[in-house]
N, C-alpha and C positions, 0 to 999 in steps of 0.2 A: 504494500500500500504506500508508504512512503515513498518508495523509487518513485509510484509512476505519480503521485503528487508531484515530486522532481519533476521529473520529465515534463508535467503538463505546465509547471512553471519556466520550465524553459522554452518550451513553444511558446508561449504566450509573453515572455520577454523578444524571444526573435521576430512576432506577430508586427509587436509594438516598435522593433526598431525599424522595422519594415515598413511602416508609414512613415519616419521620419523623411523629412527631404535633405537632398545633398547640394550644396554652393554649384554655381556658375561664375565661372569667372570670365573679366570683361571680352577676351577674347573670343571665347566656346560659345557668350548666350547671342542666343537667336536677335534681329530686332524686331520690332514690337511692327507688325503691317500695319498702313495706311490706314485701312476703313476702321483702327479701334488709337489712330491716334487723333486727339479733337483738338487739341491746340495745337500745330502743326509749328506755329513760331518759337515753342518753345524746345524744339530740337534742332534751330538754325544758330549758326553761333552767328553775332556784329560784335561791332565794337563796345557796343555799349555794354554786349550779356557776354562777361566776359570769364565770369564763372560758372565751372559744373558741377550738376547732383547726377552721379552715374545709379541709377535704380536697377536691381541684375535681383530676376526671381528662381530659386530655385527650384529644380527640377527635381521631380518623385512622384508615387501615387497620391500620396496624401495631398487632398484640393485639387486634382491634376484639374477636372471639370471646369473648375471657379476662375474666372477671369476676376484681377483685384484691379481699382480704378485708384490712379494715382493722381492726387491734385494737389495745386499751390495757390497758398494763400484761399481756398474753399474753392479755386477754378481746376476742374476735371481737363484734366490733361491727356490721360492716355488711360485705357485699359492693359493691362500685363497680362501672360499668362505664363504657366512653366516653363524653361529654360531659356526664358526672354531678356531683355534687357535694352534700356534708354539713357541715353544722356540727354539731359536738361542742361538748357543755356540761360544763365540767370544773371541778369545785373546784380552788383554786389549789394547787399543790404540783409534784413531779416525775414526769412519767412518761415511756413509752416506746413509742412510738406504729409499730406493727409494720405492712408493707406487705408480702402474700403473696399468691401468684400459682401456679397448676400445674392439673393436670387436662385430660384431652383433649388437643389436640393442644396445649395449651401449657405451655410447660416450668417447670419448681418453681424457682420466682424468689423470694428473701426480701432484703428491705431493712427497715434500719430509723433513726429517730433518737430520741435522748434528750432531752426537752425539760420546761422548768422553766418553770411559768405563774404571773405574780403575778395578785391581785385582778384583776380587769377587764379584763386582758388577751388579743389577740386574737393569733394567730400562722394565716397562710396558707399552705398545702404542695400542691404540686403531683404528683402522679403521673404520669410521661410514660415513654415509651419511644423514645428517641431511634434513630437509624438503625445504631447500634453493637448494640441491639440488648438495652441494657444496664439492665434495670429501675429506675427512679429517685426517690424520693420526696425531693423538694427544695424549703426552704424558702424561700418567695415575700415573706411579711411577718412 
């Protein structure tokens, strides 16, 4: 009896890391197509948007279905999806870079962070969904 309690707790640890998802790095993620990006200006670099937020979502089963919609400042920007990834072109200043999630079978998940860009500056964030389950936008660089 004990063994296969073992046992069943080990299936069910390998279950659970089986839904974790795995990083994309900026090289490998996909970019994000045309028809699910809505602010278009915010992936052209000028002079004036002179810093970027590289956004790269991890790729896995867990969420694969769920497109997450990234916006600045409360303006929808792009929808993501697994192994995807965007650079945003942003004039230096503060903003607030919002990660939303819901519709179909997936549940209404809102994260977010506050982030201050000088001149030329690049910051890297990751979107994942770890095996808790717990939607994550977490900053990489």
């Amino acid at each position: 009896m004990k063994r296969a309690t073992c046992a069943a707790m080990a299936l069910s640890a390998l279950l659970v890391a089986g839904c974790s998802t795995v990083p994309v790095t900026t090289d490998k993620a996909l970019p994000v197509p045309a028809d699910r990006v809505y602010q278009p200006e915010y992936l052209q670099a000028s002079a004036d948007r002179s810093s970027t937020v590289v956004v790269l979502r991890d790729k896995g089963f867990s969420g694969s279905g769920c497109s997450h919609d990234i916006s600045v400042n409360n303006i929808k920007v792009l929808s993501i999806r697994q192994a995807e990834g965007a650079t945003l072109h942003l004039a230096p200043g503060a903003y607030f870079l919002k990660l939303e999630t819901g519709g179909g079978l997936c549940p209404n998940i809102s994260t977010s962070q506050n982030l201050v860009l000088a001149a030329g500056e690049r910051q890297v964030y990751r979107v994942l969904l770890p095996s808790d389950g717990n939607l994550r936008l977490t900053r990489q660089e």
